[in-house]
N, C-alpha and C positions, 0 to 999 in steps of 0.2 A: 426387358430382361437382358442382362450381360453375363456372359459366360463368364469364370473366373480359373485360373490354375490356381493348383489349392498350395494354401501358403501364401499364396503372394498377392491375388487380389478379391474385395470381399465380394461377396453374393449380393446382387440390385433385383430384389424381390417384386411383382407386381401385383398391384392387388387388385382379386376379381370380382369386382362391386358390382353395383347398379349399373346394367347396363350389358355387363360383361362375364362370361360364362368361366368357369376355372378350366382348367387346360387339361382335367380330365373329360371332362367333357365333350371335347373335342380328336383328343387322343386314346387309345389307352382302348384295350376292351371291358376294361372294370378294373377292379379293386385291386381284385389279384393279378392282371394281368400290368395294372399300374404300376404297383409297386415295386415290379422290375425293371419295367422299361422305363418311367419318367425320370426323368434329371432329378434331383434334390433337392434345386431350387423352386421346379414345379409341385412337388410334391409339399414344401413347406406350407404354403397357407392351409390345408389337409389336413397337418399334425400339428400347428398351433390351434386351429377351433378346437379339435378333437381333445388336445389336452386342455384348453380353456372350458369344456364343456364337464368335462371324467371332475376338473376340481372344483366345479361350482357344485355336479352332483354330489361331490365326497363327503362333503359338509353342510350339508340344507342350505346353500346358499341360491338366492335368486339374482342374481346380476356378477358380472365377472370380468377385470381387464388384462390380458398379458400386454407387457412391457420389452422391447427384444431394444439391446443396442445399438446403435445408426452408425451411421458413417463419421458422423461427428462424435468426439472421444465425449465429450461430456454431454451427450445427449441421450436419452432411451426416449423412446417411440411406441407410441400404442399400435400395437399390431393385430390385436384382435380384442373386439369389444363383445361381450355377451350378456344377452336380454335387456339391455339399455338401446335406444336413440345415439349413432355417433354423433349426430347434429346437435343434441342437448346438451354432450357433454366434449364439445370441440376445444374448449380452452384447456381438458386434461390432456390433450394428443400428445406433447411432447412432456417429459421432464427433466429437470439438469444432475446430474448425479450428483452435486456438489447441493441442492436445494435442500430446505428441510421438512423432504415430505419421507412417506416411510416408504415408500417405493425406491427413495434415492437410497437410503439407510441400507435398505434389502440388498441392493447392487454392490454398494460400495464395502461392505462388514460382510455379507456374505449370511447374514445372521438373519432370520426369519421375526415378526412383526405382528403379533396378533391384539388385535387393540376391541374390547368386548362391547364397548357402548362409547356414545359420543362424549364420554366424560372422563374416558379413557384416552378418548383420541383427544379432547380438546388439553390434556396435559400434558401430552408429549408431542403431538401435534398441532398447534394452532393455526399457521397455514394450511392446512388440508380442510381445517372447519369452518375457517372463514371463507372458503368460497363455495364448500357442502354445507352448509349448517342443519344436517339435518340426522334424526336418532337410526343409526344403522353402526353394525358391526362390519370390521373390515378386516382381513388376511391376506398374509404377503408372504411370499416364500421366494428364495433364491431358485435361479435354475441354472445350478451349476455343476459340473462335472468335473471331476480333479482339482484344475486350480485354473480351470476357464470359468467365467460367467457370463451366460448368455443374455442374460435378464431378468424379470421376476413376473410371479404370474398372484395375481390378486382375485378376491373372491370377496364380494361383500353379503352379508344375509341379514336379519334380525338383532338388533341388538339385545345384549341377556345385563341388563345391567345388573351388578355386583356379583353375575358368577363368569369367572375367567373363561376362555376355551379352553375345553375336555382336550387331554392325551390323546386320544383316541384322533378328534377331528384332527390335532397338529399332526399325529402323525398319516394319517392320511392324504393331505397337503401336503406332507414332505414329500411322499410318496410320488404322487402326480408330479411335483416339480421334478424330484432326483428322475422319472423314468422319460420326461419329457428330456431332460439334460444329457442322460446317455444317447436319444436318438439324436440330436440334434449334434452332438459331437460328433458320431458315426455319420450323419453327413454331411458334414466337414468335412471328414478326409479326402471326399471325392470335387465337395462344390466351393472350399475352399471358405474364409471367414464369412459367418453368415449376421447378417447385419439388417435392418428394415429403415427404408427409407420412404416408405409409400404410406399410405391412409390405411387404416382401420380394416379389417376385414368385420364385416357386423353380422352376428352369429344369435338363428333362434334359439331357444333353449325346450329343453321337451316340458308339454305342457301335460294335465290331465286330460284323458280321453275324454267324446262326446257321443252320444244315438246316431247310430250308424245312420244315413241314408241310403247308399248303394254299394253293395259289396262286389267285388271280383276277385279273381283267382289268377295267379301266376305262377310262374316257374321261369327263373333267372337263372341261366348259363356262366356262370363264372368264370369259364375260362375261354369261351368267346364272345362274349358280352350282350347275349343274344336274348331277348325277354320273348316267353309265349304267355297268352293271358284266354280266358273263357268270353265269353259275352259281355258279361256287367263288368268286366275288368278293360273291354274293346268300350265300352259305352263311355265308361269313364274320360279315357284317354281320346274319344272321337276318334278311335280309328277301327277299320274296316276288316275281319277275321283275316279276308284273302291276303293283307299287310303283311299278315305274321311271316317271321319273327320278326320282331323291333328291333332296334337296337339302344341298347340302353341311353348312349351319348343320344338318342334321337329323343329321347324321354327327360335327360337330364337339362337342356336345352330350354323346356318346359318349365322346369319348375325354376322358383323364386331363388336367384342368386344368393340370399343369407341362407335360405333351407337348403341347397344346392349339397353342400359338406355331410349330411345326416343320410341320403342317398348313400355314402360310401360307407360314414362310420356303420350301418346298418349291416350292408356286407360284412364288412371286418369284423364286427362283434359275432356273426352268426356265425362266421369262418372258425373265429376263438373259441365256441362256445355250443353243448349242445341243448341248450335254453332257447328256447322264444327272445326273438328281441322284438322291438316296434319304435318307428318313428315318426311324428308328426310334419307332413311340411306342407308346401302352397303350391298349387299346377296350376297354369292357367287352361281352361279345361275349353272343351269344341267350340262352348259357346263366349269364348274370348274372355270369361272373367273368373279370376283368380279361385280356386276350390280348395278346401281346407279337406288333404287326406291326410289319412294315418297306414300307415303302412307295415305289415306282420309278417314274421316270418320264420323259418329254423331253415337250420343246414340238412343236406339231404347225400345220401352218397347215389351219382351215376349210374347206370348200369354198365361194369369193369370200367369204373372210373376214381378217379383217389379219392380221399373223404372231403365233405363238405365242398364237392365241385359245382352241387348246385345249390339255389335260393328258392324255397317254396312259401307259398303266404296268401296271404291277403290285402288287399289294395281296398280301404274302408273314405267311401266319398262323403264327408261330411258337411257337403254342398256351399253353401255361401258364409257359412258361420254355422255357430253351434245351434241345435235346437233348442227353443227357448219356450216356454208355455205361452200361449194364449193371451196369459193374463197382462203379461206387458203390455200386450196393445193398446190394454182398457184403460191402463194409468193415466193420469190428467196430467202428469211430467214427464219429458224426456229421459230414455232407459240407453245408452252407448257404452257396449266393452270396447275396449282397445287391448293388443297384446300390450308386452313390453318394449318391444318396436314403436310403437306408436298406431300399428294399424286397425281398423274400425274391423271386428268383428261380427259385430250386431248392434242394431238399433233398434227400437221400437218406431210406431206411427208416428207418436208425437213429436219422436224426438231429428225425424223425417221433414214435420212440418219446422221446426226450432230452427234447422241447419239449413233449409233453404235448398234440400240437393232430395233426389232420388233415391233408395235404398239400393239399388242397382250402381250408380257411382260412386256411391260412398264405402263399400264393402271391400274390405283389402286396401285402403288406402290409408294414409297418415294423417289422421286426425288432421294437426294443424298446418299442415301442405293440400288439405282436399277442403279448408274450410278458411281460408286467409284471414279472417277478423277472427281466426280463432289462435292464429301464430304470430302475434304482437311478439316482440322481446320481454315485454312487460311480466307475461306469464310465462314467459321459460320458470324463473326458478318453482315457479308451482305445481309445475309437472316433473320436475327433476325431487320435488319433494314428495310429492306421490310415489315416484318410482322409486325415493331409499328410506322409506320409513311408510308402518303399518299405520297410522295415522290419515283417516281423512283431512282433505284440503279445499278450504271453501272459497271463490274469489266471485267478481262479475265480470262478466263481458259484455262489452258494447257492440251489438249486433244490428249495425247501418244507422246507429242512432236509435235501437230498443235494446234495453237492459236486457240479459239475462244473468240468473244467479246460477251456477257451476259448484258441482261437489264432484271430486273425485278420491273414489273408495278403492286403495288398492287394495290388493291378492297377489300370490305367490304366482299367478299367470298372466298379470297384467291389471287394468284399474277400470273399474266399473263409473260410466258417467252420468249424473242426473243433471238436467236442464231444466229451470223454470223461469217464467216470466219474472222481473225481477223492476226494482225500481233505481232511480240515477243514486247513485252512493252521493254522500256530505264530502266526499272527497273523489277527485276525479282526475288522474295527471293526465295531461295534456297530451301524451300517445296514446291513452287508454278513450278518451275525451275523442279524441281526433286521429283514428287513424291511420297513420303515416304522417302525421304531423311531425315525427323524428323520434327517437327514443326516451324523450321527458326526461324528468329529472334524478337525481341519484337514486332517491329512497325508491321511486319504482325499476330501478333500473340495475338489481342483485349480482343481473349474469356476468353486464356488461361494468361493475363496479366491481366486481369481484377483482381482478388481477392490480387495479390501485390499491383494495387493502391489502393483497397478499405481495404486492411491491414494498408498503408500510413496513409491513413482518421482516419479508425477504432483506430488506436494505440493513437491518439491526442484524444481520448475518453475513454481511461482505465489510470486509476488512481494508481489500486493497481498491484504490482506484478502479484496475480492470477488472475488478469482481464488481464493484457500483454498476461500472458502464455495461458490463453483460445481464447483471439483474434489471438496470431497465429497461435492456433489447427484450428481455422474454419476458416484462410483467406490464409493462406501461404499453408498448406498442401495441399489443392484440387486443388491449383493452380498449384503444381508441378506432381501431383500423388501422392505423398508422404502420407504414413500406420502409422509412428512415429517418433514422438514427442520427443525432451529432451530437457531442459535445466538448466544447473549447473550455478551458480550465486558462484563468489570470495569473500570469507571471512577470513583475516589473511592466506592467501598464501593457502589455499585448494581452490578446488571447491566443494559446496554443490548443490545435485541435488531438484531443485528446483519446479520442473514439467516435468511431463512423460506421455505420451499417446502410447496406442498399442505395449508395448515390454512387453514380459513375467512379468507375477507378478516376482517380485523381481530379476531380471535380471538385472539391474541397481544398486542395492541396493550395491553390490561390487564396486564400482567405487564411491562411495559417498563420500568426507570428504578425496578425494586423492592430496598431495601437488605438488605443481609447477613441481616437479623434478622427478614426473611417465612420464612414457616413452607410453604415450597414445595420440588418435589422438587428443582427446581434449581437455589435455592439450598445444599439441602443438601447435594448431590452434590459442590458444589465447597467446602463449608468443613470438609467434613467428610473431604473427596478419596477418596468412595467412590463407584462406581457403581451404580447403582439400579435393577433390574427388576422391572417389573408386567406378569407374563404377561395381565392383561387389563383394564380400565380399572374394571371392578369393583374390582379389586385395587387398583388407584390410590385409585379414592374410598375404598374403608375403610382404607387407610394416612394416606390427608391430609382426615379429612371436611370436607365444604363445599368444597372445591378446584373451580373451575369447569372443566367436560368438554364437549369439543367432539362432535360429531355420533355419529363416529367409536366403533365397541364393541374395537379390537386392542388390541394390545399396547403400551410406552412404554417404554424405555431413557434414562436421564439419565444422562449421562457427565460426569466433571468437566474440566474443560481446566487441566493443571497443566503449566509447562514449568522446568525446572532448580527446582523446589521454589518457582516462584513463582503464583497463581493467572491465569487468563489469561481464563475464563472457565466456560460451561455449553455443553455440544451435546444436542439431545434427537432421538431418534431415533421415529419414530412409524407404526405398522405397523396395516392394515386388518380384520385378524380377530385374536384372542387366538393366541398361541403359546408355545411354552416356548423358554429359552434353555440351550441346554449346556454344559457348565464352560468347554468349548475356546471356545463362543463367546464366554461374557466375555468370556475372559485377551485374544481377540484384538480386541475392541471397547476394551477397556482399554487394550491396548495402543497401536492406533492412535489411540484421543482424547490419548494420550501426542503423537503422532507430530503430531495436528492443532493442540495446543496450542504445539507448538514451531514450527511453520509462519504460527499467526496472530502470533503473537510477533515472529516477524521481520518479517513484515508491518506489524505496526504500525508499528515501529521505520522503516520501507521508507515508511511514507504520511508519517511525519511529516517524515522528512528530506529527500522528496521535495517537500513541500506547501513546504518553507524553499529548497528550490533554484529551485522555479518564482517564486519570491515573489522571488530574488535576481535570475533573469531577466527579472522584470515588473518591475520597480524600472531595470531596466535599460535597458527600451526604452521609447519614447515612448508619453504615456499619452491625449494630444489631440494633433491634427495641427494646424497652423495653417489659418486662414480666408482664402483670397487670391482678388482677385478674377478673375471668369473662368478659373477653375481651383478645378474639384474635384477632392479625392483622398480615398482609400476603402485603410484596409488592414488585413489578419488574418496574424492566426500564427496554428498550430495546432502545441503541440509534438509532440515524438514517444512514442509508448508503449513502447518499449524501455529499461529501465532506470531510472533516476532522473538521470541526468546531464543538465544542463543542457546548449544546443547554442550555435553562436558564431552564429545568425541575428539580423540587423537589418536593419530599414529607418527613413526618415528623411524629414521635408519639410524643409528649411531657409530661411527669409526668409534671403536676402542682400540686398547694398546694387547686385545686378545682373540682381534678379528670383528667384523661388523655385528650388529646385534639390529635387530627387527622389533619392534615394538606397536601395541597397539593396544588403547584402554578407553573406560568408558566411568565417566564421572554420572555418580546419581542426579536425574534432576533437569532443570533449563533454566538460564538466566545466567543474570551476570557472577552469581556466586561461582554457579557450578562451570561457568566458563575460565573464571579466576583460579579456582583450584585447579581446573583441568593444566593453565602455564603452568601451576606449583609445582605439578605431580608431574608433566612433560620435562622441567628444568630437574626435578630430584632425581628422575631416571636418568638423565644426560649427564649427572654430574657423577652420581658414584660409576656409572657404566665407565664412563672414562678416564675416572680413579684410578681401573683396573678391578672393580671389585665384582667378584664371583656372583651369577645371576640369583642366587640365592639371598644373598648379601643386596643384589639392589633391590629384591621384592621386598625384604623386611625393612631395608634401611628407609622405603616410602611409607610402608604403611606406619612405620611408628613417625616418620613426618607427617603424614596425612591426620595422624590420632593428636596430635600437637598444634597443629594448625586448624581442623576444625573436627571436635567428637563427634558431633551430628552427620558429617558427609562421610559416604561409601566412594567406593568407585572397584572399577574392575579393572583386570592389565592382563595380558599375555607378552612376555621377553623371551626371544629364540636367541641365542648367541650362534654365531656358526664359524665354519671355516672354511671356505669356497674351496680350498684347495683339495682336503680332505672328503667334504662334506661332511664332514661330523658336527651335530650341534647341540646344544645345551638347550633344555626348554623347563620354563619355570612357570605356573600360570597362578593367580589369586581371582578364582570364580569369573573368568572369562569366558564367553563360548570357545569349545573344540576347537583348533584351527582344520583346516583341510590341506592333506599333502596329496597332490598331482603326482603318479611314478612315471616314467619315462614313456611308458606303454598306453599311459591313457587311464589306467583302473586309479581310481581316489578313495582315499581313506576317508574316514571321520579319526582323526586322533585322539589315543587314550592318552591323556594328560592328566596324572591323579593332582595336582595342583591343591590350593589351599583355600580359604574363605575367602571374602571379597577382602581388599585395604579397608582397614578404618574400623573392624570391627572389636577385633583382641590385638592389644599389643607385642603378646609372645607368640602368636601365631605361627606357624611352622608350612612351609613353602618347598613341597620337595622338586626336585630336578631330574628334569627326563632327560637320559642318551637319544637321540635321534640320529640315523645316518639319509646324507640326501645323494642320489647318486644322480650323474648328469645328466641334466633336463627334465630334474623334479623341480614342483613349480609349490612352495606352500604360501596359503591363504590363510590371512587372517582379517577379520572383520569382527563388527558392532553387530548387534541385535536387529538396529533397523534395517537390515538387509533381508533378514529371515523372518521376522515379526510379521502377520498378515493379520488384521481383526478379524476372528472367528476360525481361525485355524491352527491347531497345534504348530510350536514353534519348529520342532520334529520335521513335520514338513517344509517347510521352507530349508531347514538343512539339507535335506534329502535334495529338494528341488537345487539346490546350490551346488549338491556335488555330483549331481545326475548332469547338471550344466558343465562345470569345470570339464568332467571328464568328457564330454562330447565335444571342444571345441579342437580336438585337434593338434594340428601343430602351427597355429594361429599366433602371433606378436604379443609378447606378452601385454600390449596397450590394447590391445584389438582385446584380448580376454576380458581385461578390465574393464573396456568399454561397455563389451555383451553382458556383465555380469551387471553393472550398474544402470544400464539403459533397461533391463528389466524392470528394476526398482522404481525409473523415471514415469514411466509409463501410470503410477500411481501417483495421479494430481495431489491424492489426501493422503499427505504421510505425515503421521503423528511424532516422527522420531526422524534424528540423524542420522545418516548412515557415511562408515569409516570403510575404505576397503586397503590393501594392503600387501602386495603380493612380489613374491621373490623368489626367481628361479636359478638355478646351480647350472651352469656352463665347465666343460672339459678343458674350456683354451682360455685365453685371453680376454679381457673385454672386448677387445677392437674386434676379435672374432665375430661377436653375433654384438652389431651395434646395437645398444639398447632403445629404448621406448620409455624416457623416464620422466618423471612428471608429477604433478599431482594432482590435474587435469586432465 
C-alpha cells in the first residue's frame, strides 16, 4: 500500500485474498469504530464487495464483477468478483477501454448496458460471447460522479429472452452505481486518485438458510469491538466462557477471507436499520475444519448509550454443510453440491467412494483443486457453463484411467453434482485421455482458445498499427502463456522493430533496421514464410550459434507476417520457462500471424493516408497568428481519433483596415469535402473582412457563398471584430456555440449572442450584431463543440465545466490556459469530433508590455 497526497498521486490498493486477512481485521474495533479511523485506501476493498453485493441483490442476479480504473489510462481491472471462481474466469481480469466489450462502452459513453439474453449480447457484442458462449443475462452501469468515472459495476443473472430489463431493475442498478460513485468520490478527497492495480477481491454471495445444528447467543459491542457469547455460542467458536470478552478482530481472523466483508456489512446494515439482518459465512471452527454458520442479529440501544451501539443475535452452526436426508446415501451415484466458489458442500457415500478422498477433506474445498483429475483445462469451460446458464451440463472424466460421467445441475446458490460409472467416449483428446499430457487440441481447449478468437474479432477493430500491436499484447499473449512481445514491420528490404513488450529495455534495439540477408530466426521466418519453434532457448542457440540471448531460459516462436502473398513482416512470441508446442498449436499461431499480418497491412495503409489528410488539414489552417498590439491571441486544435477523415474546424485572426477581427467556425460533416469547404469558407471570411466590410456584411456575404458553392453543406462561424485600444467589439454569430468572456476579476460569462441560423441554410437570412466592451485582461474564448461534447452527457455541462475551468486558472499565460483547457480534452483517447480552440485577451499597454504566447500549438 502507498500513501498518496490527494491530487497528485493515485491510490495502490492491496487485495486481502487467500491467505490474507483485510486490515480491519487487524485494526479497528469494528464497523463503527472503522469507519473513522481507517485510511480510505483500507477501507476500499469493504465498500467495493459491499456495493458489488447491494447490486447483484437489487436485481435477482446470481454472479457479479466490478471493474475500477488502473494505473494504466486504457486499462480497468476486475476489482471485485462475486459468486463466480476468479480462477475460472482469469482471462476477464483486465479490459481495455478502447475494446468492444460493454464494460469498455460503460467507461467510455458513460451510458449504462443492459443486454436480456445471449441474442442480445451476441448482436451488439460478439467478442464478450465468443469466449462466454453461454444463455445468461448481463448489466452494466457506470460508476460515476459529476464528470469523474471511476469504473463500472456488472451483474449477470437469468436471461428472459424477448422481455427487455424492467425500469424498475435499471433503475435500481443505477442506484447502486450512482451511491457507490459518491462514496468513492468522497474518498478521494482525502486518499487522492483511486485506481486498482491488484487481483480480484473474490466475494460469497448470501445464500438460502439451512437446519440449524447448534445455536448460540451474543452480544457485540460496537464501540469497543468487544463480543460476549452464552455456552453454544463458546462451543461454537472453541473457546472457553473465562475468555470472554473476545474480541471481534480475534473472531474475524477465523473466518474465510471472501466471507470476511459480510462480518462488517452485517454491522452496518443493523447500525442502518431496525430490521433483523443475517449473514452466511465459513469459520474454521475448534476442530480445524471449515463450519458453515449463519449469523442473526438487530441493533440494540446500551444502557445511557447512543442508539444501535450494540449487536444482539444469534450465531446458527450449520456444521460441515447443509443437512441433507438420509436418502442420498442410499443412491447408487454420486450426490456433490458445490457453492458458487467452487467449494464442496456436501457429498454423499457414493460420491466419497467416486472421488477417492474422505468426506472430512473434501468439505469446504474447491472442487477441482481438492480433486486434480478433476481440474483438467479441458473442463473449465463446463464449469463456467454451469455457473452462467440454468442449463444442465453433461461431460466425462477420466479418473486414473476409469470413466466417469459428470452432470452438473446448477441453482441460484451453486451447482449440484452427480457421479457415475461411465464408459471410455468414441472420442477422447489426448489431455482428457492422458493426464497432463498438455492441454490437447483446440476443439477441447474453449478457455485456452478463447482469447485467439476474440484477437480474430478484436483485430477487425484496430485501425492503426499501435492499436494491431496492443490487441496482440492483450489477446494472443495470455492465450498461449506467453511474457513477450515483438514485432518488426519490412521497409525497403530491413525489418524495423515496430513494437516490443517484456524483453530487457533495449535488448531488441540491436536487431533493428537488419536486412533480408541476417542469418536470424526472424528473418528467416519471413523469407522463407515458415514458422519457427524452439521449445527452449538452448534450442535457439544451437540452431543460430552466437545469436545474442536475453536473460530469459523459455521458450521462442517466430512467426512470419505474410498477407495476400506479400511479406508484411516478423512477430516473435517469447515465453518464461521451455515448453513444447502441439501441431493444433502451430496450425492456430500460423493461422492467426495470417490474420495479424492482414490487420498490420491495412494499418499501414490507414497511417499513411491518414498522415496525408492531417497534412491537407494543417496546410489549411493558419500556421502563425498575427502580432497586434494590446491584444494577445493563443490557439490549438486537436483533431479527433475516430477514423482518418479530416473535420471542417477553423479558426482565424484577421488584420482588417477596422481593427483585428477573431474568428472561428465549424463545417458540417468529415472528409475531404467538408475540409474543402472549411478553406472556402476560411478564404470568404478573410477576403470581405479585409474589404473593410461590416461583420454583418461578412456573415451574410458567406453564407450566400456557402449556398452557391454547395446547397447541401451547413457550417457554423462566430466573427468578434474589436478594438484593443478601446476594447469595444462587434460580435456577429450564425448558430455557433456561446463564446466565454473571462473579466478581469476571474467571474466568466456564458454570452448572450442572439445571432442567426447556421450558413447554408436561407439565403436572406439575417445576422444581427452584438456591442461588447472588453476591459483590460478580459480574455474571450471561442471554441468547436468537440471541446464540450461528452457521449452521454448534456452538452450544458461541458460548458459549464469550460467556464467553471476558465475562471479558476488565474492569472496564468494566456498559452498555459490553453494548454489546461485542451489537455483536458487529450485525456480522452476516443474523441469522435475535432476540436477548435481560440482565445484572445485585451491588454492596457503595448504588446511588448506582456509578451505574448502565440501559436497554434
Amino acid at each position: 500500500m502507498r500513501s498518496a497526497v490527494a491530487g497528485e498521486h493515485p491510490v495502490r490498493v492491496t487485495w486481502y485474498g487467500a491467505g490474507r486477512r483485510h486490515p480491519s481485521a487487524q485494526a479497528g474495533a469494528g464497523p463503527a469504530a472503522a469507519d473513522e479511523g481507517v485510511p480510505a485506501p483500507e477501507k476500499l476493498p469493504m465498500v467495493l464487495a459491499q456495493a458489488e453485493v447491494s447490486g447483484v441483490e437489487a436485481v435477482g442476479g446470481f454472479a457479479g464483477g466490478l471493474y475500477l480504473r488502473s494505473s494504466s489510462p486504457e486499462l480497468l481491472r476486475l476489482a471485485v468478483i462475486a459468486g463466480l471462481p476468479a480462477e475460472l474466469f482469469r482471462h476477464w481480469r483486465h479490459m481495455h477501454v478502447n475494446r468492444p466489450f460493454p464494460h469498455s462502452d460503460v467507461y467510455r459513453t458513460g451510458r449504462p448496458v443492459h443486454l436480456h439474453d445471449a441474442e442480445e449480447a451476441m448482436r451488439r457484442y460478439p467478442q464478450l460471447m465468443a469466449g462466454l458462449p453461454f444463455p445468461f443475462a448481463s448489466l452494466y452501469v457506470p460508476i460515476t460522479h459529476e464528470r469523474e468515472t471511476f469504473g463500472v459495476l456488472a451483474v449477470l443473472r437469468p436471461a428472459t429472452p424477448g422481455l427487455p430489463v424492467d425500469d424498475a431493475d435499471r433503475r435500481r442498478l443505477h442506484e447502486v452505481g450512482a451511491n457507490l460513485a459518491a462514496t468513492l468520490a468522497a474518498m478521494s478527497v482525502d486518499a487522492g486518485r483511486i485506481e486498482w492495480d491488484d487481483e480480484p477481491l473474490s466475494v460469497t454471495l448470501p445464500s438460502v438458510t439451512s437446519p440449524p445444528v447448534r445455536i448460540g447467543t451474543f452480544d457485540w459491542n460496537l464501540m469497543d469491538g468487544t463480543v460476549r457469547g452464552d455456552e453454544g455460542w463458546c462451543a461454537i467458536l472453541g473457546t472457553s466462557p473465562d475468555q470472554l470478552p473476545i474480541t471481534v478482530e480475534a473472531i474475524a481472523t477465523r473466518i474465510e477471507p471472501e466471507d470476511a466483508y459480510g462480518l462488517w456489512t452485517l454491522a452496518r446494515q443493523a447500525v442502518a436499520s431496525d430490521r433483523p439482518v443475517s449473514r452466511r459465512m465459513r469459520l474454521q471452527g475448534a476442530d480445524g475444519r471449515p463450519h458453515l454458520l449463519e449469523l442473526s442479529g438487530r441493533r440494540e440501544r446500551a444502557p445511557n448509550g447512543p442508539p444501535g451501539s450494540r449487536l444482539t443475535g444469534y450465531l446458527i452452526d450449520l456444521g460441515a454443510g447443509p443437512v441433507v436426508a438420509e436418502a442420498a446415501d442410499r443412491l447408487p451415484h454420486g450426490v456433490c453440491n458445490v457453492d458458487r466458489l467452487g467449494r464442496i458442500t456436501y457429498l454423499n457415500n457414493r460420491a466419497e467412494t467416486l472421488l477417492g478422498r474422505p468426506r472430512t477433506e473434501l468439505i469446504g474445498r474447491v472442487l477441482w483443486e481438492a480433486v486434480p483429475w478433476f481440474g483438467q483445462a479441458a473442463y473449465e469451460d463446463h464449469y463456467r457453463a454451469a455457473l452462467l446458464s440454468t442449463d444442465p451440463v453433461h461431460f466425462t472424466v477420466n479418473r486414473d484411467g476409469e470413466w466417469l460421467s459428470v452432470s452438473l445441475f446448477p441453482g441460484i446458490d451453486g451447482l449440484t453434482v452427480t457421479l457415475n460409472a461411465g464408459e471410455r467416449p468414441a472420442y477422447a483428446p489426448e489431455s482428457v485421455a492422458i493426464p497432463g499430457a498438455g492441454p490437447g487440441p483446440p476443439a477441447d481447449r474453449a478457455v485456452a482458445l478463447y482469447r485467439p478468437v476474440a484477437l480474430a474479432i478484436a483485430l477487425t477493430e484496430a485501425v492503426t498499427a499501435r492499436q494491431v500491436s496492443a490487441v496482440v499484447t492483450e489477446e494472443l499473449l495470455p492465450a498461449f502463456g506467453g511474457r513477450q512481445l515483438a514485432i518488426y514491420l519490412l521497409s525497403n528490404r530491413h525489418l524495423h522493430l515496430a513494437w516490443e513488450t517484456g524483453f530487457p529495455r533495449g535488448f531488441l534495439s540491436r536487431f533493428d533496421g537488419v536486412g533480408l540477408d541476417a542469418e536470424l530466426p526472424g528473418v528467416e521466418t519471413l523469407t522463407s514464410g515458415r514458422p519457427l519453434f524452439f521449445e527452449s532457448m538452448q534450442h535457439l542457440a544451437t540452431a543460430y550459434p552466437g545469436i545474442p540471448l536475453d536473460a530469459h531460459v523459455g521458450a521462442r516462436a517466430f512467426l512470419p507476417l505474410i498477407a495476400s502473398g506479400r511479406p508484411v513482416g516478423s512477430c516473435i512470441l517469447g515465453f518464461d520457462q521451455p515448453r513444447a508446442f502441439s501441431p493444433e498449436e502451430r496450425t492456430v499461431l500460423t493461422a492467426l500471424a495470417g490474420l495479424i499480418a492482414q490487420a498490420l497491412q491495412r494499418a499501414q495503409r490507414y497511417d499513411s493516408e491518414a498522415a496525408l489528410a492531417r497534412g491537407l488539414q494543417d496546410a489549411l489552417l493558419p500556421h502563425r497568428l498575427p502580432v497586434v498590439d494590446q491584444l494577445d491571441t493563443v490557439a490549438r486544435y486537436l483533431a479527433g481519433t475516430q477514423g482518418m477523415e479530416v473535420g471542417g474546424d477553423w479558426y482565424d485572426v484577421i488584420e482588417t483596415g477596422r481593427g483585428p477581427a477573431i474568428v472561428i467556425g465549424d463545417v458540417q460533416g468529415h472528409g475531404v469535402s467538408a475540409a474543402t469547404t472549411m478553406g472556402q469558407l476560411r478564404s470568404a471570411v478573410r477576403a470581405l473582412a479585409v474589404s473593410g466590410h461590416s461583420p454583418e456584411e461578412v456573415m451574410s456575404g458567406t453564407n450566400r457563398l456557402l449556398m452557391d458553392l454547395d446547397p447541401g453543406q451547413f457550417a457554423s462561424c462566430c466573427y468578434i471584430l474589436l478594438d484593443p485600444t478601446t476594447g469595444s467589439a462587434l460580435a456577429v454569430r450564425a448558430g455557433h456555440l456561446q463564446p466565454l468572456l473571462r473579466h478581469p476579476d476571474g467571474h466568466t460569462d456564458v454570452l448572450d449572442l442572439p445571432g442567426g441560423v447556421v450558413l447554408g441554410v436561407a439565403a436572406d437570412a439575417v445576422y444581427p450584431v452584438t456591442e461588447l466592451t472588453l476591459a483590460p485582461g478580459a480574455v474571450l474564448a471561442l471554441f468547436t463543440d468537440g471541446l464540450v461534447e461528452q457521449p452521454g452527457l448534456d452538452i450544458d455541462q461541458g460548458i459549464e465545466w469550460l467556464r467553471q475551468t476558465l475562471s479558476d486558472v488565474g492569472s496564468s499565460p494566456l498559452a498555459d490556459t490553453a494548454d489546461r483547457l485542451i489537455n483536458e480534452a487529450r485525456r480522452n483517447v476516443d474523441r469522435p469530433d475535432d476540436i477548435a480552440l481560440l482565445l484572445a485577451a485585451r491588454w492596457s499597454g503595448p504588446a511588448d508590455a506582456h509578451p505574448p504566447a502565440r501559436g497554434r500549438r
